[in-house]
C-alpha positions in Angstrom: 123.6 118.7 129.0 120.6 120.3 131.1 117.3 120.6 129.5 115.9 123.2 127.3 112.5 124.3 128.5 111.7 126.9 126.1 109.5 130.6 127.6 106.4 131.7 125.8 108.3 135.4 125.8 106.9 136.6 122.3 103.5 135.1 123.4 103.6 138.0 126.5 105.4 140.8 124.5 102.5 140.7 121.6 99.8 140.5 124.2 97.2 143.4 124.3 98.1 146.0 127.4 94.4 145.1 128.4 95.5 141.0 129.3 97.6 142.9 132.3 96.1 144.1 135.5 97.2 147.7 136.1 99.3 148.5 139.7 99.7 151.7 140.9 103.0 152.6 142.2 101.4 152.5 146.1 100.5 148.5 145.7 103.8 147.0 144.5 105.7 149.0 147.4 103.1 147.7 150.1 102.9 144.3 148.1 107.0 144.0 147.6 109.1 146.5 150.3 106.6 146.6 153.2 105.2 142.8 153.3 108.4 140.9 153.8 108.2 137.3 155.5 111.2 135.5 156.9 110.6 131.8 157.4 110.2 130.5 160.9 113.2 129.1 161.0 114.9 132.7 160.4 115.1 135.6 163.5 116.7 137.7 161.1 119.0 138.3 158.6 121.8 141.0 158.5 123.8 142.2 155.6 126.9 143.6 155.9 128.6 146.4 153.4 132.5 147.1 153.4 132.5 150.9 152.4 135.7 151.0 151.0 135.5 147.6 148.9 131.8 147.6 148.6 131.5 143.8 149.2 128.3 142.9 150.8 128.0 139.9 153.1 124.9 138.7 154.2 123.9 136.7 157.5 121.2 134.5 158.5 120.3 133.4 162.0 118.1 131.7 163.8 118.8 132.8 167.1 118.4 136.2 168.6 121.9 135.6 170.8 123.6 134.9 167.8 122.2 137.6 165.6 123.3 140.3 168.6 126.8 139.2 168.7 126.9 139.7 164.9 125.6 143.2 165.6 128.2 144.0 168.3 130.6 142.8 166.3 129.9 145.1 163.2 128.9 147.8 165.3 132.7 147.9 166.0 133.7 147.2 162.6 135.1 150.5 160.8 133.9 151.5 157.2 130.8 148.8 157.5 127.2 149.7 157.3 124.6 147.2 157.3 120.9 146.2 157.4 118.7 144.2 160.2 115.9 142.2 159.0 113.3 140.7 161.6 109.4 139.9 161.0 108.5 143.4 162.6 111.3 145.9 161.2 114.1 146.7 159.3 117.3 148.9 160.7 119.7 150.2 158.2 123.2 151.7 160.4 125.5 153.7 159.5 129.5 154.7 160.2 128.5 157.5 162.9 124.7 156.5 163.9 126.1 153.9 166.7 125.2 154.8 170.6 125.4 153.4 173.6 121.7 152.6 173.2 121.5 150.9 170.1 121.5 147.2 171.6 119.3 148.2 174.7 116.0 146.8 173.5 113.0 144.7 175.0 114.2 141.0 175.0 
């Protein structure tokens, strides 16, 4: 049987409003949505959603050849839509946004 290791819950929900630093709306989505780090190991990560079943799959590579077959691949995957994660952006494609252009990027 795994430890217990018990929280000090009631201690926080009793505490004062004035023990808790206030955050405006503007610093968490900076501090949480828009400051992202992958590890250095990672070149990014992509996760997949089946439309119809709404199953999400997510992928992690390392290497960029790797993480562009992945896209290739969903890119001609029907009902998916996924997300692209590197250190400098985030794609989100959709059924219907694909082009001839969407893998021609700087390597």
């Amino acid at each position: 049987m795994a430890k217990y290791f018990p929280n000090n819950w009631q201690e926080y929900a009793e505490a004062p409003d004035d023990c808790f630093q206030q955050h405006t709306f503007e610093e968490i989505m900076t501090w949480k949505v828009a400051g992202w780090e992958l590890p250095s190991s990672v070149y990014c990560i992509i996760r997949e959603m089946n439309l119809k079943t709404g199953k999400v799959k997510e992928h992690t590579y390392q290497r960029k050849h790797a993480a562009r077959a992945k896209v290739e691949q969903l890119l001609s995957t029907p009902d998916t839509e996924f997300v692209v994660a590197d250190n400098e952006s985030i794609h989100h494609l959709f059924p219907g946004d694909y082009n001839d252009d969407v893998l021609d990027d700087e390597d």
